[in-house]
C-alpha positions in Angstrom: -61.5 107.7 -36.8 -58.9 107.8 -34.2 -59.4 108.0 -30.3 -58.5 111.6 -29.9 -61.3 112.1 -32.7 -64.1 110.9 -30.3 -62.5 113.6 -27.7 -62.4 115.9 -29.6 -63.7 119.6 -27.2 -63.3 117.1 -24.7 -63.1 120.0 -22.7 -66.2 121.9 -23.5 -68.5 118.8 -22.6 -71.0 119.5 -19.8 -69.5 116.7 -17.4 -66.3 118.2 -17.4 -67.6 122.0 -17.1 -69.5 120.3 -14.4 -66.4 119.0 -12.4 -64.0 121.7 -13.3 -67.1 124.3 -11.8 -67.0 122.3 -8.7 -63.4 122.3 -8.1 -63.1 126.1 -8.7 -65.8 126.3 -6.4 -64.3 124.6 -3.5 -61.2 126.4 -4.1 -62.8 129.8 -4.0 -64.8 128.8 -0.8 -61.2 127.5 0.6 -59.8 130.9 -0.5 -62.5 132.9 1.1 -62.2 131.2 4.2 -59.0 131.8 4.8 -58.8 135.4 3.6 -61.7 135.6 6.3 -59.1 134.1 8.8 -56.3 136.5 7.8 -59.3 139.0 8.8 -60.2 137.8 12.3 -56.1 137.8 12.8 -55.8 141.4 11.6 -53.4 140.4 9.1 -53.8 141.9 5.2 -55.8 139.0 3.5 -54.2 137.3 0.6 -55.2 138.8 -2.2 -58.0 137.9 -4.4 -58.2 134.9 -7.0 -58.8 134.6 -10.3 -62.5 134.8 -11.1 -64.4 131.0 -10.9 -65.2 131.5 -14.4 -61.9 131.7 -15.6 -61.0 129.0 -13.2 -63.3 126.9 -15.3 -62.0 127.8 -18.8 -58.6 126.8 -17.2 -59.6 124.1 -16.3 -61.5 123.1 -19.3 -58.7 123.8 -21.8 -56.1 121.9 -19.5 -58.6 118.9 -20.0 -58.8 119.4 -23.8 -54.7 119.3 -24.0 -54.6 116.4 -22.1 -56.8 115.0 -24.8 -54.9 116.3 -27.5 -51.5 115.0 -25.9 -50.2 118.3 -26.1 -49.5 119.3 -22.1 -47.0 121.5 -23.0 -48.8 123.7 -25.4 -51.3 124.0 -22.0 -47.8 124.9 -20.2 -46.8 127.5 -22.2 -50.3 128.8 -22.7 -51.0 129.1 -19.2 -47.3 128.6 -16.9 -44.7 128.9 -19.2 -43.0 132.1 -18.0 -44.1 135.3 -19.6 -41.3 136.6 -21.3 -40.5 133.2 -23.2 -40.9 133.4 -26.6 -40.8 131.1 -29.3 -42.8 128.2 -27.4 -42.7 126.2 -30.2 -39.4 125.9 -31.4 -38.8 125.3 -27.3 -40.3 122.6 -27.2 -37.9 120.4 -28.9 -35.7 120.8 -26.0 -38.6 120.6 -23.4 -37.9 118.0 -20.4 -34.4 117.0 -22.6 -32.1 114.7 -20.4 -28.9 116.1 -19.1 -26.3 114.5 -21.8 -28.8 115.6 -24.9 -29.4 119.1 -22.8 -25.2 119.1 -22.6 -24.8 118.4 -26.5 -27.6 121.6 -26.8 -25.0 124.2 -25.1 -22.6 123.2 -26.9 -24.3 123.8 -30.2 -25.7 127.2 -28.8 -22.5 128.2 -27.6 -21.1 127.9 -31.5 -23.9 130.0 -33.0 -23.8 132.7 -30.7 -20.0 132.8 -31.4 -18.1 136.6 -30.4 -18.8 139.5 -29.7 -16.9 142.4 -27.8 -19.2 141.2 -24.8 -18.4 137.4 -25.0 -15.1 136.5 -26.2 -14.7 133.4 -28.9 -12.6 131.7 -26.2 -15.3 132.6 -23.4 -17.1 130.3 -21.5 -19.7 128.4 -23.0 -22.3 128.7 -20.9 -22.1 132.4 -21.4 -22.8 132.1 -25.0 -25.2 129.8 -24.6 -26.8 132.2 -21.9 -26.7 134.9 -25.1 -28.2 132.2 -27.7 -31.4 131.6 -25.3 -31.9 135.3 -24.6 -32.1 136.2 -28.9 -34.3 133.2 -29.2 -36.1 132.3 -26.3 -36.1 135.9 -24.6 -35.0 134.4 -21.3 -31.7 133.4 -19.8 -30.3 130.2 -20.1 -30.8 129.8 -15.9 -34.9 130.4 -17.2 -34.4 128.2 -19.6 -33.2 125.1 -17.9 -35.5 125.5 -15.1 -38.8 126.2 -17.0 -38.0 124.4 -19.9 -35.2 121.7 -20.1 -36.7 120.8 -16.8 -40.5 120.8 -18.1 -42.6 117.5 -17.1 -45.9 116.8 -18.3 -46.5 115.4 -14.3 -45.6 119.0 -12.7 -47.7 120.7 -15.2 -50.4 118.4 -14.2 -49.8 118.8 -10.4 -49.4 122.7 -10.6 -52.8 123.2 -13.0 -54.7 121.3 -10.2 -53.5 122.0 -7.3 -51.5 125.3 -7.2 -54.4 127.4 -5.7 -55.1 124.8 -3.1 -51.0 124.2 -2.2 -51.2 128.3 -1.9 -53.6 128.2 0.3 -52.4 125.8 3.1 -49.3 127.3 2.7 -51.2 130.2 3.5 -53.0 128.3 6.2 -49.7 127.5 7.8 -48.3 130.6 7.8 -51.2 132.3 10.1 -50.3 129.2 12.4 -47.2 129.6 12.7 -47.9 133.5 13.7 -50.6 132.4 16.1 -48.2 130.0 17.8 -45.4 132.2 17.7 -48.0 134.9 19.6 -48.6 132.4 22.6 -45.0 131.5 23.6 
């Protein structure tokens, strides 16, 4: 028996529904307050959030990939764009540094080869662009970004704290109107 065997539905145990309840909870009390606020400013509230309960599930299955070591199947379960296909075989290239990423254009440029759009001789990064749209069903811009530029720390950060960072932004927003109002 291996450490991720005593984890294993790490995720579904009542401590962490317990925790992952009371953070969805607080969220949705920070969200309602400040759609409240947007209210009292008569300003078209945010719209609504997801419901706590799938808040929860999120959060429980983002707790059972971290104990499976697989952050990146929670990425492109739950962030990954929605037109990328093929999260698999993406993964291979998934937070790649910039000579290895390079050396990966290059190939793609060579298997998409010509066509009357893209000439043999055209630039590589425009066959490459055509190589990640028939696989990946996203551009190569989508690609790098999303992909190539995937770290298990921003996946982290965004599954915790993206409705709370939303909100402040939110928050700061209606601040700066209310200022703006009083000069």
């Amino acid at each position: 028996m291996n450490l991720l065997d005593l984890f294993g539905g790490a995720g579904e145990t009542d401590e962490v529904r317990a925790v992952a309840t009371a953070l969805a909870g607080m969220e949705r009390d920070l969200h309602d307050a400040v759609q409240d606020h947007y209210e009292a400013l008569g300003v078209d509230p945010p719209t609504d959030r997801q419901p706590v309960e799938e808040r929860v599930e999120e959060l429980c299955l983002l707790v059972e990939h971290h104990f499976q070591d697989d952050l990146w199947g929670f990425y492109a379960a739950e962030q990954a764009p929605e037109a990328l296909e093929n999260a698999e075989a993406a993964r291979a290239h998934a937070g790649k540094s910039d000579a290895a990423w390079a050396e990966t254009i290059e190939e793609w440029a060579e298997k998409a080869g010509s066509d009357d759009d893209v000439e043999a001789g055209g630039a590589e990064r425009e066959r490459a662009d055509r190589y990640a749209r028939d696989r990946f069903g996203v551009d190569l811009e989508t690609f790098e970004r999303h992909v190539v530029g995937w770290s298990r720390e921003r996946t982290l950060k965004n599954a915790l704290r993206a409705p709370i960072d939303a909100d402040v932004r939110r928050i700061r927003l209606a601040t700066e109107v209310i200022e703006e109002l009083e000069e």
